[in-house]
C-alpha angles and dihedrals in degrees: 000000000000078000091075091063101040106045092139118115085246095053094048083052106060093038089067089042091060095042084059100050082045094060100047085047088063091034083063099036078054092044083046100052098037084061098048117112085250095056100049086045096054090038080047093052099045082050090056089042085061103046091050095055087045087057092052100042080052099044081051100049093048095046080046093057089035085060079041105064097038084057094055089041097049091045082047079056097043091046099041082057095049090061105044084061093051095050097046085050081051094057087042105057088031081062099050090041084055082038094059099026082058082050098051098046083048091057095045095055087050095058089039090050090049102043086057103050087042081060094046089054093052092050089051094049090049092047086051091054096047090052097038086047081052 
């Protein structure tokens, strides 16, 4: 309400002049306050504040990649198991598979075998006839 009063170029001057050394009044008071054994302290102990939550987001993320990493390793485990049974059922059915495929082919020979001695034996018998009939 005091513009109403002082609306002079002076005025308005030294208005701004004193809202200046006001404000580096109050700049100072700040600067003063900001280098007072209270205020290092306090800026001390909100540095140790976030240290020490440095150290714990830290000590969090490396127990986080430690779980990390025995669980990799146990899944490699697991997997590594995994195939190793699979490739032992593999060679084993790999082997049965050899092991009938050997029996077939034995049983095979053998009627082979026994189809041609059963036509031999036909031949022969013809052959008999035909010089017995002579």
């Amino acid at each position: 309400m005091d513009r109403s009063r002082k609306t002079g170029f002076a005025d308005r001057l030294s208005a701004a002049a004193d809202a200046r050394k006001a404000q580096l009044e109050r700049a100072a008071r700040a600067r003063s306050a900001a280098d007072s054994p209270a205020a290092i302290e306090r800026r001390m102990a909100r540095e140790a504040v976030t240290a020490a939550r440095e150290a714990r987001i830290a000590e969090r993320k490396a127990e986080k990649l430690a779980a990390a990493a025995r669980q990799a390793a146990a899944l490699a485990a697991a997997q590594a198991a995994e195939a190793a049974a699979l490739a032992a059922a593999l060679k084993a059915e790999q082997e049965a598979r050899d092991r009938e495929f050997a029996e077939r082919m034995e049983r095979e020979a053998i009627l082979e075998a026994e189809r041609q001695a059963a036509r031999d034996a036909r031949y022969a018998s013809r052959k008999a006839r035909k010089r017995k009939g002579r």
